[in-house]
NUKE-83186 format. One record per residue (C-alpha): residue in three letters; x, y, z; residue number from 1. Coordinates in steps of 0.05 Angstrom, whole numbers. Layout:
<sites>
+-----+--------+--------+--------+-----+
:   r :      x :      y :      z :   k :
+-----+--------+--------+--------+-----+
: ala :      X :      Y :      Z : NUM :
...
+-----+--------+--------+--------+-----+
</sites>
This chain:
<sites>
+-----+--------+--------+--------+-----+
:   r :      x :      y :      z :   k :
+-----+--------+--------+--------+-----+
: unk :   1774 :   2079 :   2214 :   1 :
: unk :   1784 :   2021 :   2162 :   2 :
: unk :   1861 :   1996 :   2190 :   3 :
: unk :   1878 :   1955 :   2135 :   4 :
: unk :   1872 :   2026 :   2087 :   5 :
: unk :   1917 :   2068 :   2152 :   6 :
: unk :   1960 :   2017 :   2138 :   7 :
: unk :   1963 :   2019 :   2065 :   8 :
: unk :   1975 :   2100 :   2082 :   9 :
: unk :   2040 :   2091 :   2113 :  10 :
: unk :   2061 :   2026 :   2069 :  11 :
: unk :   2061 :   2078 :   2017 :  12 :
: unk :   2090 :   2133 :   2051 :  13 :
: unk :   2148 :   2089 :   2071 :  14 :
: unk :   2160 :   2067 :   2005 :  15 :
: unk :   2156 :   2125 :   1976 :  16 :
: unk :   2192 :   2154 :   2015 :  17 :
: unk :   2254 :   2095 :   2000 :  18 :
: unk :   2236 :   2089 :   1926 :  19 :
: unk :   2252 :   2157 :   1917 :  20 :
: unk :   2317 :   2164 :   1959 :  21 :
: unk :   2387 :   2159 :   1931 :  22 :
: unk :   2437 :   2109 :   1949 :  23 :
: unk :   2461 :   2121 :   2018 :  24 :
: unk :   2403 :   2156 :   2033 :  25 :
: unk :   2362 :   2168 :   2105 :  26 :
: unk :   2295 :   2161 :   2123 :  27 :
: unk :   2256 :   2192 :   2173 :  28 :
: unk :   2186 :   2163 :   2210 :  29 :
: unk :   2159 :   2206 :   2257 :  30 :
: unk :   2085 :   2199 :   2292 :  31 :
: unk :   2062 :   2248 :   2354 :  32 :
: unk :   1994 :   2249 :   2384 :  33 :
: unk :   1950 :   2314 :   2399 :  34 :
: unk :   1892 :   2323 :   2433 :  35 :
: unk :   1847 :   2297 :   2383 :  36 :
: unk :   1895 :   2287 :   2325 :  37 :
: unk :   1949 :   2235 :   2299 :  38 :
: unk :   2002 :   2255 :   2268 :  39 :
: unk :   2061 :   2210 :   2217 :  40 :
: unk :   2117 :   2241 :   2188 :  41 :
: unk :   2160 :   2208 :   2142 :  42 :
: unk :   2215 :   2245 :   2105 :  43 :
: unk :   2277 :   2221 :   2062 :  44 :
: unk :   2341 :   2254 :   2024 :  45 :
: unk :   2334 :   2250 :   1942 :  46 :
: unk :   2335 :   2302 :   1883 :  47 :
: unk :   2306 :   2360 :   1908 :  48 :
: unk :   2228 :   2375 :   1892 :  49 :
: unk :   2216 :   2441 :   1862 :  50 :
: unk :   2165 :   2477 :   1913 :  51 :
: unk :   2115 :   2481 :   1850 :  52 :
: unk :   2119 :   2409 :   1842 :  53 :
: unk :   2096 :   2388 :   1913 :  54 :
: unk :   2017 :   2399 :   1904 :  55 :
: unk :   2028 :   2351 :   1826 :  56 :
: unk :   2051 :   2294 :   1861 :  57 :
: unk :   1981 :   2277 :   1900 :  58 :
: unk :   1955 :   2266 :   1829 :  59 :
: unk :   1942 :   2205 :   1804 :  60 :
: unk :   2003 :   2168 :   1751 :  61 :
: unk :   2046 :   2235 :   1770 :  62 :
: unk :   2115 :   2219 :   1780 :  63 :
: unk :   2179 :   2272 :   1780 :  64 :
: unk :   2253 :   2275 :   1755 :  65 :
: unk :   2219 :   2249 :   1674 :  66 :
: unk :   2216 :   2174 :   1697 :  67 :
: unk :   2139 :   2162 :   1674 :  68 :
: unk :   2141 :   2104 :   1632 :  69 :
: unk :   2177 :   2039 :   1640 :  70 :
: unk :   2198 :   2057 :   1707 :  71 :
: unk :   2220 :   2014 :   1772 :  72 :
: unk :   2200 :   2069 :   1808 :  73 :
: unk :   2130 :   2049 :   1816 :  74 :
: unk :   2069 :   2071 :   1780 :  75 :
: unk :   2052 :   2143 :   1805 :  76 :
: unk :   1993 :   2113 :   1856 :  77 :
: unk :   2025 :   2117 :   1922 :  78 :
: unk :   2015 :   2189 :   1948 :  79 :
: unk :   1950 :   2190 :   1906 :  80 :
: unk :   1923 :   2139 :   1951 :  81 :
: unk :   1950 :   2172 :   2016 :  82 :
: unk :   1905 :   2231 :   2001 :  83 :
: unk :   1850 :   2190 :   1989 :  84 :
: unk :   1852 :   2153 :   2050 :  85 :
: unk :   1869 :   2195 :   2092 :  86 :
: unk :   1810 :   2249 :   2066 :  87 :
: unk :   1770 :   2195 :   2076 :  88 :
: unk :   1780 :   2190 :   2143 :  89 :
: unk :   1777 :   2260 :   2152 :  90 :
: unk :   1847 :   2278 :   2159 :  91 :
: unk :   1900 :   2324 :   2107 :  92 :
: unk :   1964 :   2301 :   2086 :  93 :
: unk :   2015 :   2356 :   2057 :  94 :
: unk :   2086 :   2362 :   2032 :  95 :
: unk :   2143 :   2400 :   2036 :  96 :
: unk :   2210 :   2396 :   1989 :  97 :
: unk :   2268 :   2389 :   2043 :  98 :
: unk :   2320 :   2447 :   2029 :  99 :
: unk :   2376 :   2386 :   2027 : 100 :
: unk :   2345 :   2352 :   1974 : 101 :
: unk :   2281 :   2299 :   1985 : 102 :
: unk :   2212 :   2302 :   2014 : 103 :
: unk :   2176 :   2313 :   2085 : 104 :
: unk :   2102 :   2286 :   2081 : 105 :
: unk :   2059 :   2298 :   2142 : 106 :
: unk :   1993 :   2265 :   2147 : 107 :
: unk :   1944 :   2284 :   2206 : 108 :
: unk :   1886 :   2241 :   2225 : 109 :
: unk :   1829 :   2248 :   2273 : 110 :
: unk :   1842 :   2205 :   2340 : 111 :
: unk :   1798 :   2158 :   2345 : 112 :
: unk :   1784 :   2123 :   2409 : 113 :
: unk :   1783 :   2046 :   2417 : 114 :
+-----+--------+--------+--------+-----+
</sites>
């Protein structure tokens, strides 16, 4: 596994996952290791995410709430890439809209041994 591009995964995830907060908001990092898995969780409070929404926002310049041009909420990249990398090291990454409003994105990667 390329480090430097597991650690781009959770720079993103992270500030994603504070990006899209609201003021006051929490943040959750989580990581748990299987058998032959790892796992990081990161989830936050925000506007909630329609459940039709979730699988859109893996796609490339896709960005919710209307904010898609001239917006200092980023550029629509950072979950895109999380996919990527993390499919390219053979793991999934998913989402699921938090009832309270926000995000919980769970990537699982292959343990590797070092």
């Amino acid at each position: 596994m390329a480090a430097v591009l597991v650690e781009r995964l959770v720079q993103n995830l992270v500030e994603n996952a504070i990006r899209h907060n609201h003021a006051g908001g929490q943040l959750w990092v989580s990581t748990r290791r299987r058998t032959d898995q790892v796992e990081l969780v990161v989830s936050n409070t925000g506007l909630p995410v329609p459940p039709y929404e979730v699988e859109t926002i893996f796609e490339p310049f896709r960005r919710l709430h209307g904010d898609r041009l001239r917006s200092d909420r980023g550029s629509g990249l950072g979950l895109s890439i999380v996919r990527v990398v993390a499919e390219a090291h053979g793991g999934t990454v998913s989402a699921e809209p938090r009832e309270e409003g926000g995000l919980t994105v769970a990537v699982e990667l292959p343990q590797v041994n070092v």
